[in-house]
N, CA, C and O atoms as a DFTB+ gen file, in Angstrom:
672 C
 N C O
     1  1      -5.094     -31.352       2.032
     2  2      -5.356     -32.544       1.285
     3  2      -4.083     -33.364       1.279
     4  3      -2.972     -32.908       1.008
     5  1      -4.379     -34.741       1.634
     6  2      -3.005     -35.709       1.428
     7  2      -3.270     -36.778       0.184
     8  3      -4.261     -37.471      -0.045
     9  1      -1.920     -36.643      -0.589
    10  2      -2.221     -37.624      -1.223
    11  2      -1.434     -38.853      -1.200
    12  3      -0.267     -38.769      -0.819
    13  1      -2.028     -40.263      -1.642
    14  2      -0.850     -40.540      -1.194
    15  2      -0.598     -42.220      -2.408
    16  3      -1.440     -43.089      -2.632
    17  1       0.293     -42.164      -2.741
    18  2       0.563     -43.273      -3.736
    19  2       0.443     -44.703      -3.445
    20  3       1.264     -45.006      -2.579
    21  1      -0.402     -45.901      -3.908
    22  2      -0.111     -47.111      -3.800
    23  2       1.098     -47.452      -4.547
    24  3       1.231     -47.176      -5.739
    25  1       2.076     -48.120      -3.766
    26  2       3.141     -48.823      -5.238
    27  2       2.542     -50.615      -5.518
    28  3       3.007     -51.296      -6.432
    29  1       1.933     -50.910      -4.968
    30  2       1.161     -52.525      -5.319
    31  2       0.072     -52.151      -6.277
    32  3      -0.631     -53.068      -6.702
    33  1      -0.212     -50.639      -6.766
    34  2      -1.353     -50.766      -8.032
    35  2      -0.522     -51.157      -9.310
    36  3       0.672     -51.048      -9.587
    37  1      -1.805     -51.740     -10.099
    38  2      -1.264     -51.733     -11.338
    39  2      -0.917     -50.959     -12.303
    40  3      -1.551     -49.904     -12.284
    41  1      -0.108     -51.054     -13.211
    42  2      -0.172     -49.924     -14.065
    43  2      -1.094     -49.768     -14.728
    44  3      -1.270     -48.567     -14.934
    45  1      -1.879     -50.450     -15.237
    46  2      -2.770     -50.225     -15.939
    47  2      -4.585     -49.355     -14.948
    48  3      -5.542     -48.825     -15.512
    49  1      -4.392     -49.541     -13.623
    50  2      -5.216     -48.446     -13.131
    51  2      -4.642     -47.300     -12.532
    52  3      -5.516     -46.687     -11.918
    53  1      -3.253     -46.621     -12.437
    54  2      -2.226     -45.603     -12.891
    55  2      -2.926     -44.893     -14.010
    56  3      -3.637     -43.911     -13.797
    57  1      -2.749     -45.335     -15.058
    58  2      -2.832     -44.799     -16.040
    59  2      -4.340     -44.853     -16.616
    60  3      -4.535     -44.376     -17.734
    61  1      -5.287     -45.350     -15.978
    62  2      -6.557     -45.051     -16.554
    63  2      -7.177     -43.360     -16.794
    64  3      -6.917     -42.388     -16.085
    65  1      -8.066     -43.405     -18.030
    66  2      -8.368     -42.306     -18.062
    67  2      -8.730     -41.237     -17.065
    68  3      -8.542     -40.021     -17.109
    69  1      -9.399     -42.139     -15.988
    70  2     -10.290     -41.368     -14.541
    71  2      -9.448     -40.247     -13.836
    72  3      -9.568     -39.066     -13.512
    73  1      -8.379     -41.434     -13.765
    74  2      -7.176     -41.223     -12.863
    75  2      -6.797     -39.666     -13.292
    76  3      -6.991     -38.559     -12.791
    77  1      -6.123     -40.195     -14.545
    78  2      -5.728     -38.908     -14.945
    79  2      -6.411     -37.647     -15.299
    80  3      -5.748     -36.819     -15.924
    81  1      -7.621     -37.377     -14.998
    82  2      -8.730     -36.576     -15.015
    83  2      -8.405     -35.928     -14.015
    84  3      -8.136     -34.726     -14.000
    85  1      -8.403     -36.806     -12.936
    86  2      -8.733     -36.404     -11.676
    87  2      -7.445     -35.540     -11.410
    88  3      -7.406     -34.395     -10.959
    89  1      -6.392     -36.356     -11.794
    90  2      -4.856     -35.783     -11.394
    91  2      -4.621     -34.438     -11.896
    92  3      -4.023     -33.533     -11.315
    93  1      -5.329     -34.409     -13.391
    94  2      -5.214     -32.920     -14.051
    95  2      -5.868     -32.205     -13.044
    96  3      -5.202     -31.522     -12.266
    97  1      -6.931     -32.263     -12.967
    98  2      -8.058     -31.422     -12.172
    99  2      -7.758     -30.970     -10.991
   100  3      -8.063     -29.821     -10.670
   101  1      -7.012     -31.938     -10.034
   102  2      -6.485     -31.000      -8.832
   103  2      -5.074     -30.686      -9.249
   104  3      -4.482     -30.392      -8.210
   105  1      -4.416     -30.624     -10.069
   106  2      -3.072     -29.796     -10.595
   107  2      -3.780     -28.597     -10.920
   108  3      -3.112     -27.632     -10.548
   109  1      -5.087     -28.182     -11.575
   110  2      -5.357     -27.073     -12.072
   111  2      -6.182     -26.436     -10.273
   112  3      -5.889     -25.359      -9.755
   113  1      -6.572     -26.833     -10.043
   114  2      -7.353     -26.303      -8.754
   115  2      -6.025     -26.099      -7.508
   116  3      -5.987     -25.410      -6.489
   117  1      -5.364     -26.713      -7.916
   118  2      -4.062     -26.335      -7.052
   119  2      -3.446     -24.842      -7.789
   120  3      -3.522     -23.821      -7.105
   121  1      -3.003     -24.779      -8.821
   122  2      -2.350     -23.855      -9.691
   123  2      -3.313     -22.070      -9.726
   124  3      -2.793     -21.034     -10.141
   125  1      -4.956     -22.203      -9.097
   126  2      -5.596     -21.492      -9.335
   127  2      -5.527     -20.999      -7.937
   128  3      -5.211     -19.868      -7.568
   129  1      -5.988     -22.364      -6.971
   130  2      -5.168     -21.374      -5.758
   131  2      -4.067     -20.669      -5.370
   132  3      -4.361     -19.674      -4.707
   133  1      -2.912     -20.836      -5.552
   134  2      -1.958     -20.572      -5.792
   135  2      -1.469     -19.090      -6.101
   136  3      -0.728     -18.306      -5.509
   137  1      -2.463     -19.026      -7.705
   138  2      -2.339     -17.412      -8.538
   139  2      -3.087     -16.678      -7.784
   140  3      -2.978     -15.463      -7.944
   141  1      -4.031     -17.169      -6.779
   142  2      -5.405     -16.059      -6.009
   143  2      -4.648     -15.889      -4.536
   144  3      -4.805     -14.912      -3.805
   145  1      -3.883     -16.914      -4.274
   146  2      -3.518     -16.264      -2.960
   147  2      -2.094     -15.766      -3.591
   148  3      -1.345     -15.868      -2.619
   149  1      -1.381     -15.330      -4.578
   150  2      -0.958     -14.236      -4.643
   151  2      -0.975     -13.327      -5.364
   152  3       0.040     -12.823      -5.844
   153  1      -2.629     -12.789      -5.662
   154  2      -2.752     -11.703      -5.956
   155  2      -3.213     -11.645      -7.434
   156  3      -3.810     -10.646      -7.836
   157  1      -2.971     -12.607      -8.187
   158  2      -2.801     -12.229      -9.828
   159  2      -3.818     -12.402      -9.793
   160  3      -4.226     -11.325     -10.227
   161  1      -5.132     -13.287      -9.488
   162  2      -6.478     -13.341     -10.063
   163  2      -7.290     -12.721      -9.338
   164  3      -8.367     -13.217      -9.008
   165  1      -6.971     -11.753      -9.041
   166  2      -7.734     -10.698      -7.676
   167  2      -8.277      -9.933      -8.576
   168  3      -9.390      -9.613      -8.160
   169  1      -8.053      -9.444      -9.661
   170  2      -8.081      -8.021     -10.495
   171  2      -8.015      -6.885      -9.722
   172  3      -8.704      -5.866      -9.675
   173  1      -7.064      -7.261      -9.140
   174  2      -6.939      -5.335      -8.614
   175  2      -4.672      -5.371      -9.102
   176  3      -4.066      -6.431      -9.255
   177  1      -4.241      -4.467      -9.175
   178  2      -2.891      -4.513     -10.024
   179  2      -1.666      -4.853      -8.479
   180  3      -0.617      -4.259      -8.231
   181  1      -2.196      -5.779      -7.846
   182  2      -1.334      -5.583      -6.598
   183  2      -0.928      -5.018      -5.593
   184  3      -0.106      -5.468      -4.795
   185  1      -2.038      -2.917      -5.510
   186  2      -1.742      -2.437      -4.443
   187  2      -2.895      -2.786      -3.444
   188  3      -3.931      -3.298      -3.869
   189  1      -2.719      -2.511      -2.129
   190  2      -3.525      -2.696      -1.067
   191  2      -3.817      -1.815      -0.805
   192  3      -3.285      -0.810      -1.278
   193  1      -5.089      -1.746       0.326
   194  2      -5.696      -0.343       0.845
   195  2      -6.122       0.612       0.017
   196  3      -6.622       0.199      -1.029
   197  1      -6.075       1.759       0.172
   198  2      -7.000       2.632      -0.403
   199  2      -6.355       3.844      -0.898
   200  3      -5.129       3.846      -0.786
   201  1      -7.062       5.191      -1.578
   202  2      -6.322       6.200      -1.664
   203  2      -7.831       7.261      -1.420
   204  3      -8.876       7.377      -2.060
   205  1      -7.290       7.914      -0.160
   206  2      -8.612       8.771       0.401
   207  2      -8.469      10.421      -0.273
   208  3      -7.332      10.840      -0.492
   209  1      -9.206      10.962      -0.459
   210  2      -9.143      12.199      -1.158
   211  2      -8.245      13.018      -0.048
   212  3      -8.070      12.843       1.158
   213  1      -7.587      14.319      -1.307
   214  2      -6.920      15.063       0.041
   215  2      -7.480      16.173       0.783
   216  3      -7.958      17.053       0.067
   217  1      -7.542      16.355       2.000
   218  2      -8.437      17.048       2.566
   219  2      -9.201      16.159       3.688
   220  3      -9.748      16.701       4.648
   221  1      -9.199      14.591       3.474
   222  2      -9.390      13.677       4.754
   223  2      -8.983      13.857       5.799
   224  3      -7.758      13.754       5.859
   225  1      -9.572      14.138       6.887
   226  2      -8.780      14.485       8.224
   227  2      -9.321      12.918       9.482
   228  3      -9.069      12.877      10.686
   229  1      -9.875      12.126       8.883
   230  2      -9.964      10.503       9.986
   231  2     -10.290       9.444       9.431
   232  3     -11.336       9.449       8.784
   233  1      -9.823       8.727       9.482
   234  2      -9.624       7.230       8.932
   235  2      -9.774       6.225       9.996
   236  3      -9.130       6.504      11.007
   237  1     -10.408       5.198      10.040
   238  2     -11.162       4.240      11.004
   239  2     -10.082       3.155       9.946
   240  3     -10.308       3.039       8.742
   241  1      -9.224       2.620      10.464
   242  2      -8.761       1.501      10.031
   243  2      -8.475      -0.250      11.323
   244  3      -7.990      -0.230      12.455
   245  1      -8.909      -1.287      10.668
   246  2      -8.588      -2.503      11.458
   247  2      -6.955      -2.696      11.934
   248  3      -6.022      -2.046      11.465
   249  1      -6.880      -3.442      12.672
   250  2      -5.426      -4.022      12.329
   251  2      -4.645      -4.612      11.516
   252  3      -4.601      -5.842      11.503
   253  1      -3.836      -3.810      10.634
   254  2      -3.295      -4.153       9.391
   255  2      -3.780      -3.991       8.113
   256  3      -3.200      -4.307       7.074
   257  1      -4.911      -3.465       8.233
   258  2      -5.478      -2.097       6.912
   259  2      -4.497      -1.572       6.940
   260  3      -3.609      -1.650       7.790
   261  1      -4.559      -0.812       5.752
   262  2      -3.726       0.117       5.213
   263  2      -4.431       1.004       4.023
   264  3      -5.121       0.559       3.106
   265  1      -4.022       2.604       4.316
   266  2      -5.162       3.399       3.724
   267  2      -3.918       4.124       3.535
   268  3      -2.852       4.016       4.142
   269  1      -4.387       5.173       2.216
   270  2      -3.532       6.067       1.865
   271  2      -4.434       7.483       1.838
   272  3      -5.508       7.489       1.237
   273  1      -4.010       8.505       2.421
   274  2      -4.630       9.747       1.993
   275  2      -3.644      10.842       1.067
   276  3      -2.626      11.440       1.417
   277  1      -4.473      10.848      -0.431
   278  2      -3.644      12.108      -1.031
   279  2      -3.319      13.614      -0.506
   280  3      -4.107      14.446      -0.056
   281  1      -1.571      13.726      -0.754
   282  2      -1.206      15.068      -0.651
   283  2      -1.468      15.490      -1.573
   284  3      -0.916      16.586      -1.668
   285  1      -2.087      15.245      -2.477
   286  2      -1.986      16.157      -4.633
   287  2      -0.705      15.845      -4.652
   288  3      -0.007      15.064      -4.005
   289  1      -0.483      16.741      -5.676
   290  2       0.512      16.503      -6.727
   291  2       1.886      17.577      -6.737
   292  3       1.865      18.758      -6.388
   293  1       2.896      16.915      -7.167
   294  2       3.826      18.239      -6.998
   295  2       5.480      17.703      -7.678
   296  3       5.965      16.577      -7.582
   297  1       5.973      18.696      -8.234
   298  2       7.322      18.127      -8.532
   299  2       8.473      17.875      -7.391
   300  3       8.966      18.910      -6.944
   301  1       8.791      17.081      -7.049
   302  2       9.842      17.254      -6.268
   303  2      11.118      17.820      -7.046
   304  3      11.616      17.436      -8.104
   305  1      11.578      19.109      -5.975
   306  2      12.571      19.723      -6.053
   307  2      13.728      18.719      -5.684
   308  3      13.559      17.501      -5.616
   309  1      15.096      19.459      -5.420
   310  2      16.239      19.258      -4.692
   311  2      15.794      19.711      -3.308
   312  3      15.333      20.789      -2.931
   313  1      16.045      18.659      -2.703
   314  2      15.351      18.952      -0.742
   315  2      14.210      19.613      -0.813
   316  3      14.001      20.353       0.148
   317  1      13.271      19.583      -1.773
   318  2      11.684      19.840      -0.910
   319  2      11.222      18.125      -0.427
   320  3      11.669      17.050      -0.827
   321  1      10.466      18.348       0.287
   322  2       9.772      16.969       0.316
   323  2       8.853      16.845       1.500
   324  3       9.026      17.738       2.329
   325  1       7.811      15.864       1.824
   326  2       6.939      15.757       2.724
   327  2       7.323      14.941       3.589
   328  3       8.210      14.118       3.361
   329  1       6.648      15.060       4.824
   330  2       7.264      14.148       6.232
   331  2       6.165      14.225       6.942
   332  3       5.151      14.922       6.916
   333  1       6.744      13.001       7.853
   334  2       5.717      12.721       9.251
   335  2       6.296      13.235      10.200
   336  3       7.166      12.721      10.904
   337  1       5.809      14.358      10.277
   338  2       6.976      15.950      11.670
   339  2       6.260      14.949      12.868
   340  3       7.174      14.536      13.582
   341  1       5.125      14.496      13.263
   342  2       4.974      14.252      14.739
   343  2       3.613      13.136      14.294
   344  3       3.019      13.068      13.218
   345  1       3.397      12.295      15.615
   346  2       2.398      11.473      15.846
   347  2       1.974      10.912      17.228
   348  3       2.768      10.248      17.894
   349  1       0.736      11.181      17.645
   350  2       0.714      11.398      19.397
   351  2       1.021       9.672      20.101
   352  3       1.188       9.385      21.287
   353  1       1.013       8.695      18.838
   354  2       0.937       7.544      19.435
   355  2       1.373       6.174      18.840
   356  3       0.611       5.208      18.862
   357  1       2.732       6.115      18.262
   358  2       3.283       5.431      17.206
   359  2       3.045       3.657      17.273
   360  3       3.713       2.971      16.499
   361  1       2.314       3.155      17.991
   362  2       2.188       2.160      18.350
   363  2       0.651       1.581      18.011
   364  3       0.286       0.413      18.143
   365  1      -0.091       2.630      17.574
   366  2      -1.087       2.499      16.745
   367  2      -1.482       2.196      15.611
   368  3      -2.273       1.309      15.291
   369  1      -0.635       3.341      14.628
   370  2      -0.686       3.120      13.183
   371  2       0.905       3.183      13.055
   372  3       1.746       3.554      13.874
   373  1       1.058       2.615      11.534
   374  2       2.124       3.164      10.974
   375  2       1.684       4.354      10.389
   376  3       0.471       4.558      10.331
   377  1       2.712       5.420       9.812
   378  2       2.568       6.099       9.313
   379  2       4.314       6.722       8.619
   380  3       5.379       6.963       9.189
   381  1       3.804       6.806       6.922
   382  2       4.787       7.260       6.043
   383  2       4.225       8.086       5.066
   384  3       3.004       8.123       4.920
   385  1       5.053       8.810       4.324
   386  2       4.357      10.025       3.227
   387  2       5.523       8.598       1.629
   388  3       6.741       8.479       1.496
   389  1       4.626       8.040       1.007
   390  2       4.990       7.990      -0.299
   391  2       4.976       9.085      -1.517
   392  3       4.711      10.281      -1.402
   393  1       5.267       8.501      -2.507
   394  2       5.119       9.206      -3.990
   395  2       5.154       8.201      -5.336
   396  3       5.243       6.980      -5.465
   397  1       5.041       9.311      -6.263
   398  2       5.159       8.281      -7.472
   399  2       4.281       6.823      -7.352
   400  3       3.137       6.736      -6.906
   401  1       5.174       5.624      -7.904
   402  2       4.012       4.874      -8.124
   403  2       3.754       3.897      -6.478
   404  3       3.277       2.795      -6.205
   405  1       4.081       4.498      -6.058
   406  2       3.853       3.783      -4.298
   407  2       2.492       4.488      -4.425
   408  3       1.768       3.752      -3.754
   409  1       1.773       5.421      -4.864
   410  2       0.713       5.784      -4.267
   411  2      -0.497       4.866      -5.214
   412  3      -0.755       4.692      -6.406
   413  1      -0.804       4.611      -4.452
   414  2      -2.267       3.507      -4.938
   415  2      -2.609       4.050      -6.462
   416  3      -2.151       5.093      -6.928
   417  1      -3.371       3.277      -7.048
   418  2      -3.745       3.724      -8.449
   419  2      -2.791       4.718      -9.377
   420  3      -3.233       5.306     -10.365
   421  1      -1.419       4.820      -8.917
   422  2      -0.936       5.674     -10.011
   423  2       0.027       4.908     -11.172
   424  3       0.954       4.139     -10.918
   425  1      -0.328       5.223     -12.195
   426  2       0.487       4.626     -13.629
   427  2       1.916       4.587     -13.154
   428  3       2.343       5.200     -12.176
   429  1       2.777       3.610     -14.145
   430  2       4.246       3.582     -13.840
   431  2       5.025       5.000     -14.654
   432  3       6.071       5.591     -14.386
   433  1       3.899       5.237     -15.845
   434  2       4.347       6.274     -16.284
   435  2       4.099       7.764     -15.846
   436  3       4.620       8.746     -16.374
   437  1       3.249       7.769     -14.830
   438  2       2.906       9.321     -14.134
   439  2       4.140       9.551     -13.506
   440  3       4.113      10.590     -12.846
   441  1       5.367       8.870     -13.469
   442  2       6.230       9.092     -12.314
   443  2       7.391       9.808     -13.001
   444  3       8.283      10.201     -12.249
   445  1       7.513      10.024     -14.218
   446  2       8.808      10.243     -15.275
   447  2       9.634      11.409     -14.645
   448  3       9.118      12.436     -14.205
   449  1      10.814      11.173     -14.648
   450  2      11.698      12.596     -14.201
   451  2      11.197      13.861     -14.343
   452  3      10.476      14.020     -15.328
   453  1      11.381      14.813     -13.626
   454  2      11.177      16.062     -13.944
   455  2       9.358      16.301     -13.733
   456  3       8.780      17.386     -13.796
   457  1       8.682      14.859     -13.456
   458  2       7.167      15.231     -13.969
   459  2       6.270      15.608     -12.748
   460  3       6.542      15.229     -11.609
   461  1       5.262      16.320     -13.031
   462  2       4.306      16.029     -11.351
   463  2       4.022      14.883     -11.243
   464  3       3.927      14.152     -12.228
   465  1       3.788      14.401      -9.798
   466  2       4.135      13.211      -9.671
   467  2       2.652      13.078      -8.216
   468  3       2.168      14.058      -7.649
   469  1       2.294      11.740      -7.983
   470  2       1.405      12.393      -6.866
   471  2       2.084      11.744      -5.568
   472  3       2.667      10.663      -5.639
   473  1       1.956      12.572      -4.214
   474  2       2.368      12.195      -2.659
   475  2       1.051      12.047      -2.271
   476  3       0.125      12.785      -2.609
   477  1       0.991      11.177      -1.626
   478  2       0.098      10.754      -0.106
   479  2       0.766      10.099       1.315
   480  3       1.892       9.645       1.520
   481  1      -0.027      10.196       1.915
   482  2       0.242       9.880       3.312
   483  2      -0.267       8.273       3.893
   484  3      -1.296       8.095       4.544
   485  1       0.814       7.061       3.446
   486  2       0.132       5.915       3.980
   487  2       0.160       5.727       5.676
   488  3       1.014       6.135       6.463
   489  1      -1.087       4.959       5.946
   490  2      -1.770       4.598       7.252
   491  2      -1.568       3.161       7.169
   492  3      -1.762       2.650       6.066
   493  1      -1.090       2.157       8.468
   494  2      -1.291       1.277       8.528
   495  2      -1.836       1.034       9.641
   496  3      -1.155       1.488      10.561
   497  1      -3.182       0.286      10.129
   498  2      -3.033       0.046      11.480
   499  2      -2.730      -0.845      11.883
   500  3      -2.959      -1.904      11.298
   501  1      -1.755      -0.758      13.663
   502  2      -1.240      -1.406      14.212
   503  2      -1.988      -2.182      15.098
   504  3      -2.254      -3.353      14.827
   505  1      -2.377      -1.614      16.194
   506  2      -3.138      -2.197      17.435
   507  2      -4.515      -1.166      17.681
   508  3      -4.615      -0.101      17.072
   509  1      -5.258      -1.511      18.383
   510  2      -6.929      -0.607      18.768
   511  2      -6.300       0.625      19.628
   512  3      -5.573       0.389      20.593
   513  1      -6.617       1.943      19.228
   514  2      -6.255       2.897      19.651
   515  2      -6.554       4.159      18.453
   516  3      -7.176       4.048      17.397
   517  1      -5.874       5.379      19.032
   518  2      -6.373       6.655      18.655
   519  2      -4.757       7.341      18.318
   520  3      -3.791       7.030      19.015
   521  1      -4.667       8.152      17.335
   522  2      -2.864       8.320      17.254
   523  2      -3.484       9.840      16.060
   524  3      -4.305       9.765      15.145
   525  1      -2.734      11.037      16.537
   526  2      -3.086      12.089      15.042
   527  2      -1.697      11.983      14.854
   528  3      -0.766      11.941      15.658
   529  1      -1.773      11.934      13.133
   530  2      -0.692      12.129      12.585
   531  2      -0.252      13.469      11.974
   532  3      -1.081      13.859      11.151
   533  1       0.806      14.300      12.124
   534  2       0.920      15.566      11.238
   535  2       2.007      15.686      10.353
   536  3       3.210      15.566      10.587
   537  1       1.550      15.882       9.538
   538  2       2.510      15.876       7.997
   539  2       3.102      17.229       7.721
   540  3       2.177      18.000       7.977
   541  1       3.813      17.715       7.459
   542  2       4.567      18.885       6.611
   543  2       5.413      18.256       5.197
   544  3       5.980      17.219       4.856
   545  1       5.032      19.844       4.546
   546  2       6.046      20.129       3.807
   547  2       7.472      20.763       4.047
   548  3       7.536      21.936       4.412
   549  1       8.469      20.114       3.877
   550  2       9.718      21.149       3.459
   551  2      10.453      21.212       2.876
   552  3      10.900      20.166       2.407
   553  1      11.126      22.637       2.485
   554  2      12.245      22.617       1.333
   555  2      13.222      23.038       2.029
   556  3      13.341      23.883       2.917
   557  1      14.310      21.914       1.195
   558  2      15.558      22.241       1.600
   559  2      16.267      22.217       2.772
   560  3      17.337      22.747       3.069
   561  1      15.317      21.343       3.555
   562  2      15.620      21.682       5.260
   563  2      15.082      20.393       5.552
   564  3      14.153      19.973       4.861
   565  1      15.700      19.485       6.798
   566  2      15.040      18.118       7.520
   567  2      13.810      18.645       7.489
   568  3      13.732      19.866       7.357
   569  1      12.598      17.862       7.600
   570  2      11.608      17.405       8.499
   571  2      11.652      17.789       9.782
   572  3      12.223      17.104      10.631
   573  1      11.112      18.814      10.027
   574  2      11.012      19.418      11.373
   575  2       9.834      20.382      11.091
   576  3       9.451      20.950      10.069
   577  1       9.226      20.347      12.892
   578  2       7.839      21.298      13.088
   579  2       8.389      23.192      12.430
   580  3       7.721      24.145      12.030
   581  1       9.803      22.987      12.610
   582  2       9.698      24.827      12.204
   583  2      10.460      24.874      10.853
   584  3      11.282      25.786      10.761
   585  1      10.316      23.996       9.729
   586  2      11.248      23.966       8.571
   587  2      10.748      25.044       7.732
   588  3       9.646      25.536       7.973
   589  1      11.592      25.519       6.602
   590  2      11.400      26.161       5.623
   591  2      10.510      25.932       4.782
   592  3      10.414      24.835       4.232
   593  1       9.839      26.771       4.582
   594  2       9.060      26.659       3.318
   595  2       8.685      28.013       2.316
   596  3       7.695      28.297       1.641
   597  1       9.978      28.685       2.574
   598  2       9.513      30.025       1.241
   599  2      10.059      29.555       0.122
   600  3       9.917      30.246      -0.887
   601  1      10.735      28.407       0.031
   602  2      10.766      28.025      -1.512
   603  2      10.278      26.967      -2.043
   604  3       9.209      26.513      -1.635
   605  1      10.994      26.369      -3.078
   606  2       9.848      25.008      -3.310
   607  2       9.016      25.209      -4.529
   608  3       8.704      26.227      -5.147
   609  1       8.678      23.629      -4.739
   610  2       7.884      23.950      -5.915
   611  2       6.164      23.708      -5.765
   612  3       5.303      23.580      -6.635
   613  1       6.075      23.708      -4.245
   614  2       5.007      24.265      -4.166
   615  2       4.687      25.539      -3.622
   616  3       5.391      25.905      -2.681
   617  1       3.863      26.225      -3.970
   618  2       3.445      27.906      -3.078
   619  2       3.293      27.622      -2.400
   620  3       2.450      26.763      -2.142
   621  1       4.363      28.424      -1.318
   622  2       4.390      28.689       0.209
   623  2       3.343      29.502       0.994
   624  3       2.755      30.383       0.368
   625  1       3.061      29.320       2.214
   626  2       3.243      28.550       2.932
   627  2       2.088      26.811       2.383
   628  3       1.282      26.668       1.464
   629  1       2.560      25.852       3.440
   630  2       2.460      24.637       2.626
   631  2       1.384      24.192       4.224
   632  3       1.923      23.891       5.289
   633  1      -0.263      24.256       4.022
   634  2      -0.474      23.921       4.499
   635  2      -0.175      22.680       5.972
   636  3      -0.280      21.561       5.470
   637  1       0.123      22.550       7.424
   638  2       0.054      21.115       7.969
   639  2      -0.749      20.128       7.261
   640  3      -1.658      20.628       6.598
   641  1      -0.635      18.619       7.219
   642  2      -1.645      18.041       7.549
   643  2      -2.054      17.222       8.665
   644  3      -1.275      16.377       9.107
   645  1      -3.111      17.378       9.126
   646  2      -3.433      16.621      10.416
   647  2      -4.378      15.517      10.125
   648  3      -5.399      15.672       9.455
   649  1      -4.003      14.405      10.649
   650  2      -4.940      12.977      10.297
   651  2      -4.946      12.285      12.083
   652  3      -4.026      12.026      12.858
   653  1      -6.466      12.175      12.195
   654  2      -6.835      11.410      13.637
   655  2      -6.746       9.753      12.605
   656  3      -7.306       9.562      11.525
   657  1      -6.042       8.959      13.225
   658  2      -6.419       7.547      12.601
   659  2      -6.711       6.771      14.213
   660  3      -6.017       6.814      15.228
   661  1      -8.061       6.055      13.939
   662  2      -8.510       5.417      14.855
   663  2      -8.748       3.892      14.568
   664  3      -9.620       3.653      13.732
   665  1      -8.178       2.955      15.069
   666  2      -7.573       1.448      14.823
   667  2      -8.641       0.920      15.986
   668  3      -8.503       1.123      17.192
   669  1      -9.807       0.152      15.318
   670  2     -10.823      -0.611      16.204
   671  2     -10.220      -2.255      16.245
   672  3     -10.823      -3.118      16.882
């Protein structure tokens, strides 16, 4: 929309009631677009994508979806933690392990020191293609296919997880 000012009007049709109707009216229809394209009148609290139960093993995502699948819940230790050990095709999806309140739907207060806290595994897709992602747990040790896991504050051994994400 262009708008665009006469300076040869009068003041007195400036300032008519119409005018200024009109002027309010697209200040407010401007101000509403505005709050919707970022997010506040969406009613959803600002996260994107999804949070898939844990135990999901394939996710069909577009380009630039973004899906989360839950690891549950767990305290993080000193060096335990979850990772993306391998992925057959990185140019497909993204792929990262969050926590706390990065994971879709979780309170600011589920995250408090010391507390269980929940991990998942976000998906983004990149381009049309096929990519499995595999997740581990480990304590105390990098992110690697042969890391430790007899300690920790979860019971060992710590399941893989394997996710096919397929980007149409």
């Amino acid at each position: 929309m262009t708008l665009t000012a006469h300076l040869d009007a009068d003041a007195s049709a400036a300032c008519s009631p119409g005018r200024r109707h009109t002027a309010r009216a697209l200040t407010t229809v401007a101000a509403v677009l505005l709050l919707a394209g970022c997010g506040v009148l969406s009613g959803d609290d600002g996260a994107e994508g999804e949070l898939l139960a844990q135990g999901t093993t394939e996710v069909h995502l577009a380009a630039g979806e973004t899906a989360q699948i839950s690891l549950g819940r767990g305290s993080q230790g000193v060096g335990d933690d979850w990772g993306v050990v391998s992925q057959t095709d990185e140019a497909v999806a993204a792929a990262e392990v969050v926590m706390g309140e990065e994971v879709h739907g979780t309170a600011e207060a589920e995250d408090a020191p010391g507390a269980s806290m929940p991990y998942a595994v976000e998906l983004t897709g990149e381009r049309a293609g096929t990519t499995t992602v595999r997740v581990l747990y480990c304590t105390r040790a990098a992110i690697a296919e042969d890391c430790d896991q007899s300690t920790g504050t979860l019971d060992p051994p710590v399941d893989p997880v394997e996710i096919t994400v397929v980007v149409e």
